[in-house]
N, C-alpha and C positions, 0 to 999 in steps of 0.2 A: 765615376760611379759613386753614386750616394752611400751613406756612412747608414745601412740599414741595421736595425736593434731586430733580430729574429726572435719572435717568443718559442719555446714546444712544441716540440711537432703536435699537430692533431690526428691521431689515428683512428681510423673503424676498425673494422671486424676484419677486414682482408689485408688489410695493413696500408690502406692507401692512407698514408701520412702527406701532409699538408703545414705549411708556417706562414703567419701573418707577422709582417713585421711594423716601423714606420722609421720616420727618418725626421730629423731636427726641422725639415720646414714644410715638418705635417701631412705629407704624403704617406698613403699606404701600402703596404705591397702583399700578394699571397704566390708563393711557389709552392711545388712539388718539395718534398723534403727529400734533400742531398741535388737538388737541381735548382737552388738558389739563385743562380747568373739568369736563368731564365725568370723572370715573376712577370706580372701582371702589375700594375701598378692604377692609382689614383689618390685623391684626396681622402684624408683622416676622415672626412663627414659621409663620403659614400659607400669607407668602410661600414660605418655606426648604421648607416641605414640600412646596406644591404643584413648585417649583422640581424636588425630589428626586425625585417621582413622574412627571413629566416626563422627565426622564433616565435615569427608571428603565423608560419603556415605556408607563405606563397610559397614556396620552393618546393612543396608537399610532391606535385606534382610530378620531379623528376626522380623522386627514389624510385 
């Protein structure tokens, strides 16, 4: 298992808390917080973008 650095949980309104982490060869990961062993994973660059496209609107769609 990769040596993952978790930042803060992220939470809303309802408490669904969320942590993105990454790991020494740039990969990134986002769990469920306190369900860590499960995450999702990809590269540090497709964190930044999906990150940008967020910010940017597209995800408007599924609030």
């Amino acid at each position: 298992m990769p040596e993952i650095t978790w930042e803060t949980p992220y939470c809303g309104e309802a408490a669904n808390c969320y942590r993105i982490g990454t790991d020494e060869q740039g990969n990134s990961y986002i769990a469920v917080s306190g369900t860590e062993k499960h995450f999702l994973t990809d590269s540090r660059e497709a964190l930044v973008q999906m990150i940008r496209d967020i910010k940017a609107g597209k995800a408007d769609h599924l609030l």
